[in-house]
Backbone as ProteinMPNN parsed JSONL, in Angstrom:
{"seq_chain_A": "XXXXXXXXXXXXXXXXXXXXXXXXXXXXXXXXXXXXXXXXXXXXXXXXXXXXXXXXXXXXXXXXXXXXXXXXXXXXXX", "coords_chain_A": {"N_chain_A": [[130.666, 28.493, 61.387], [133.661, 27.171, 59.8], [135.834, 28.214, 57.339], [137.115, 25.862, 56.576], [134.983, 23.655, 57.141], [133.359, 24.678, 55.432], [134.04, 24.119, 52.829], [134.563, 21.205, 52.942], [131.99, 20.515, 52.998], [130.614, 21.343, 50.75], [132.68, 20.402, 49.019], [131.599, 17.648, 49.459], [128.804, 17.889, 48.739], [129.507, 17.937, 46.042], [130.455, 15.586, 45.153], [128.516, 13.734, 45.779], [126.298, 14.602, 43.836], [127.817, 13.765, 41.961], [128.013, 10.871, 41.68], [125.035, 10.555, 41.879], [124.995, 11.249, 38.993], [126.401, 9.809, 37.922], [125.079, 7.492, 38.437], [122.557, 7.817, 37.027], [123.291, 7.703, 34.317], [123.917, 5.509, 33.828], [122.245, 3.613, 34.179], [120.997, 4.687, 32.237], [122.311, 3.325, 29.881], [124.859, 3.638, 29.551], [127.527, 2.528, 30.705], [130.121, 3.308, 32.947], [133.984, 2.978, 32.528], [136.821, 1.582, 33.362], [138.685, 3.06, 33.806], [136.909, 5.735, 34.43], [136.823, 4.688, 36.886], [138.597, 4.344, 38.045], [139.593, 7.051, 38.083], [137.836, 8.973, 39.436], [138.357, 7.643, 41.755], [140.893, 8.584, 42.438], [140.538, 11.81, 42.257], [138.772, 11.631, 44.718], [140.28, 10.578, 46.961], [142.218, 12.673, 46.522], [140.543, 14.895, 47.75], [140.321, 13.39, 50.447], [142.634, 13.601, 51.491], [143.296, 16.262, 51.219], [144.519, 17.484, 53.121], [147.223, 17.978, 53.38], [149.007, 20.497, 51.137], [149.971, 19.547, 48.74], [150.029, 16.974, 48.096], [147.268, 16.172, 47.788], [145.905, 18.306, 45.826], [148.188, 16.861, 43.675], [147.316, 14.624, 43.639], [144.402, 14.994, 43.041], [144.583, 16.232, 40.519], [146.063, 13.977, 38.887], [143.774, 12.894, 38.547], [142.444, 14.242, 37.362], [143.607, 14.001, 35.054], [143.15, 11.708, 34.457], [140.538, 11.303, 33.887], [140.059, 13.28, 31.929], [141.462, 11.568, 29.755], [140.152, 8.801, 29.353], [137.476, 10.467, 28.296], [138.661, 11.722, 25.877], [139.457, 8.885, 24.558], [136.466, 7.695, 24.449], [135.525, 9.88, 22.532], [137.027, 9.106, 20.155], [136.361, 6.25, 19.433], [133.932, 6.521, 18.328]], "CA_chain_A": [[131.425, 27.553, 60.579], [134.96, 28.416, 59.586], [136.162, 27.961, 55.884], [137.692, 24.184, 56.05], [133.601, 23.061, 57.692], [132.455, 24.969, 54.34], [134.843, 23.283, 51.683], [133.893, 19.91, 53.398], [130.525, 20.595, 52.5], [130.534, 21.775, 49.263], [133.083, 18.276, 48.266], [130.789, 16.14, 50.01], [127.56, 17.946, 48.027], [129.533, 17.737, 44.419], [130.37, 14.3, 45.503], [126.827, 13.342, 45.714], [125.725, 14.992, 42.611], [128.733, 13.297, 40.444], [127.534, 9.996, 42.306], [123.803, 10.465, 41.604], [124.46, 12.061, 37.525], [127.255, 8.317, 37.362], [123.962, 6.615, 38.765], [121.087, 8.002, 35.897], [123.586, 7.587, 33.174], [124.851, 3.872, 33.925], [121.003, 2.98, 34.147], [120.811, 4.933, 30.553], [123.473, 1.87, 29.45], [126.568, 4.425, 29.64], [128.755, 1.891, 31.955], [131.49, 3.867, 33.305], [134.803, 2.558, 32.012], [137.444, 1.347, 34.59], [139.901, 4.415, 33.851], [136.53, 6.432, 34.809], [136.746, 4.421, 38.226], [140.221, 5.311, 38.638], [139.819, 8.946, 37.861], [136.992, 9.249, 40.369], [139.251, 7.185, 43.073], [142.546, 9.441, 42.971], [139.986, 12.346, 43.212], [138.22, 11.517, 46.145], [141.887, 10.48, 47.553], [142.589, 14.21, 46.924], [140.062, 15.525, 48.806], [140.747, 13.099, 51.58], [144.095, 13.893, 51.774], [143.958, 17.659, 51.05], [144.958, 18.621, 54.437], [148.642, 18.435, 52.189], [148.066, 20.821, 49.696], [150.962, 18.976, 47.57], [149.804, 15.486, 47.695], [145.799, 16.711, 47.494], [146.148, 18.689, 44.652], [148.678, 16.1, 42.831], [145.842, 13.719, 43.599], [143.144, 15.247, 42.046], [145.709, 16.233, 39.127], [145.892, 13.05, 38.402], [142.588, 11.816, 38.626], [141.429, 14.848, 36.198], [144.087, 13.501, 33.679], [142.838, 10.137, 33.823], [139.344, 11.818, 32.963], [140.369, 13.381, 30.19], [142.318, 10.807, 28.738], [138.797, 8.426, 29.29], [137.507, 11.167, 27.941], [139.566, 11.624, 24.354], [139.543, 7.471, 23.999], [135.409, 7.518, 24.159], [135.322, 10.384, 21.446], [137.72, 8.151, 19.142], [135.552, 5.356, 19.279], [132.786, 7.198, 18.151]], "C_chain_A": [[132.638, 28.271, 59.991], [135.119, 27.588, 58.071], [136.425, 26.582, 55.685], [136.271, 23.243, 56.452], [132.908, 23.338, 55.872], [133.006, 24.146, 53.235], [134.57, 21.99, 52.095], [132.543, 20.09, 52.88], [130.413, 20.726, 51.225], [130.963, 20.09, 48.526], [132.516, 17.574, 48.321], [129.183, 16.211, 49.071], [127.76, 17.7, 46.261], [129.492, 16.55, 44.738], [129.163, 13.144, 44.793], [126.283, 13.397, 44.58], [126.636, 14.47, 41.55], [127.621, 11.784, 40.374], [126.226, 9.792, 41.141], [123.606, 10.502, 40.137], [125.082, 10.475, 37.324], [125.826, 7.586, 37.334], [122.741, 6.104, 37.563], [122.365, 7.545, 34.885], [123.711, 5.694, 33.399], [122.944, 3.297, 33.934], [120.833, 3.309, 32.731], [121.415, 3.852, 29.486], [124.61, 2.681, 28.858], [127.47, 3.536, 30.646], [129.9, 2.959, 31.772], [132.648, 2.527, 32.983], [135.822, 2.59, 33.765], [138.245, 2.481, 34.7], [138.545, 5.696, 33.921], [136.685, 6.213, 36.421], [137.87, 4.846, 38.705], [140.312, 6.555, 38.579], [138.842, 9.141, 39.292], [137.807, 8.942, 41.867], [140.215, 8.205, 43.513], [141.966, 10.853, 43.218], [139.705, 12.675, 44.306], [139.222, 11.404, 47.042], [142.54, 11.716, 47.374], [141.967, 15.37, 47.514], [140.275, 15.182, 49.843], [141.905, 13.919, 52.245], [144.457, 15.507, 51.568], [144.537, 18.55, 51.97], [146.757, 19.002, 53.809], [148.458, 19.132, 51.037], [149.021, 20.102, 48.276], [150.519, 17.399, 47.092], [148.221, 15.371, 47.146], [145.857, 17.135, 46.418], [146.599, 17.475, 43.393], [147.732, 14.856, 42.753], [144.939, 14.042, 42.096], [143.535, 15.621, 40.478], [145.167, 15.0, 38.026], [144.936, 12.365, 38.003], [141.88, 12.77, 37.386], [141.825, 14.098, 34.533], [143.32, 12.299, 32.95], [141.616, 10.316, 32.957], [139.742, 12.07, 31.776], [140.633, 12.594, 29.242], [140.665, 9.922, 28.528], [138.092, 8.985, 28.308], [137.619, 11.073, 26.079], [139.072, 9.952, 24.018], [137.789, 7.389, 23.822], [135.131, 8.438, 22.669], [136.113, 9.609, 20.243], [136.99, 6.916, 18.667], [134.313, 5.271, 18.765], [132.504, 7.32, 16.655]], "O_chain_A": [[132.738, 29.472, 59.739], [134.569, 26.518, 57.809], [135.997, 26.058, 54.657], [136.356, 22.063, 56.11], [132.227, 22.533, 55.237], [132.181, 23.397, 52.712], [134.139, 21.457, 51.072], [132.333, 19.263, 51.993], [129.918, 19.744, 50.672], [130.338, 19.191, 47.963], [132.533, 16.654, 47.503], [128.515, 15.228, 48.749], [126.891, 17.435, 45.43], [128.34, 16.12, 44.675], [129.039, 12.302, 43.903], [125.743, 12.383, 44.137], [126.361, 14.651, 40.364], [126.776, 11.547, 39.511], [126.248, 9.212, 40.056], [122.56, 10.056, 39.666], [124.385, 9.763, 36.602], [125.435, 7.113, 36.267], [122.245, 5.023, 37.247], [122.054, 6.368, 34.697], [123.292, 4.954, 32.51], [122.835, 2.178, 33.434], [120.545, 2.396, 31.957], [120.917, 3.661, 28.376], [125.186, 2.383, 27.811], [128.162, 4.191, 31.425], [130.426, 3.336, 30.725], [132.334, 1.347, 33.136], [135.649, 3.237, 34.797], [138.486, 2.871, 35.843], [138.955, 6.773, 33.487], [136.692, 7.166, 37.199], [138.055, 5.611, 39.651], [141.258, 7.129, 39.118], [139.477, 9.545, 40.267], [137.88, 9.714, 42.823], [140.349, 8.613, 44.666], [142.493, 11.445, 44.16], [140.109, 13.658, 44.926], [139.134, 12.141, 48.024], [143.514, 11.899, 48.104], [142.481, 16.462, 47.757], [140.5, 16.077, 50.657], [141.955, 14.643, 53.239], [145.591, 15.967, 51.705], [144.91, 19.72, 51.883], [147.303, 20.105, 53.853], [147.899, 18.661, 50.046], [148.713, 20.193, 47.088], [150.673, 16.861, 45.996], [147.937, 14.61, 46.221], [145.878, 16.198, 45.621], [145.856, 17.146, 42.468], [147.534, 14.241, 41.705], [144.842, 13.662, 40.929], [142.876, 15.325, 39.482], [144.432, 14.953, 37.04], [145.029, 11.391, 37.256], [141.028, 12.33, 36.614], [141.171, 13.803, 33.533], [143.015, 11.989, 31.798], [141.443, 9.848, 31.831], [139.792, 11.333, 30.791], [140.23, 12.717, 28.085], [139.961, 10.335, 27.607], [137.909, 8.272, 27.322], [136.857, 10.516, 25.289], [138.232, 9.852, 23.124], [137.61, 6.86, 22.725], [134.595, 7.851, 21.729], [135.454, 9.639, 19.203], [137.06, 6.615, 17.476], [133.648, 4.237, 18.707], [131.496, 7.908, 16.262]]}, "name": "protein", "num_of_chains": 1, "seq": "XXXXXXXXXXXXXXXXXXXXXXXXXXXXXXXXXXXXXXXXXXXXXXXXXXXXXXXXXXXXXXXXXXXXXXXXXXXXXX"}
């Protein structure tokens, strides 16, 4: 297996495990918020796409921001 077989693997196993942790909490009655669905989307759209490392990257950029910001607005509410 050469390095870009192993990084496929690895994305596809966090993937899974974000997936599965979104899964137990949202049954706990944590609903994910729509600006968590969008953070998760432009993610995954930067792994797709990482064969660019400019548009991949700026992807996932974006998708961490959105977290955060999600993020910050749940601790305010609190």
């Amino acid at each position: 297996m050469d390095a870009s077989q192993i990084y496929i693997i690895i994305s596809i196993s966090v993937l899974v495990i974000i997936i599965l942790l979104a899964l137990y909490l949202y049954k706990k009655g944590n609903k994910p918020t729509s600006l968590t669905g969008l953070a998760l989307g432009f993610i995954i759209a930067g792994i797709v796409f990482g064969e660019d490392k400019v548009i991949g990257y700026s992807l996932i950029g974006i998708g961490v921001i959105f977290a955060i910001i999600d993020m910050l607005k749940k601790l305010k509410h609190k």
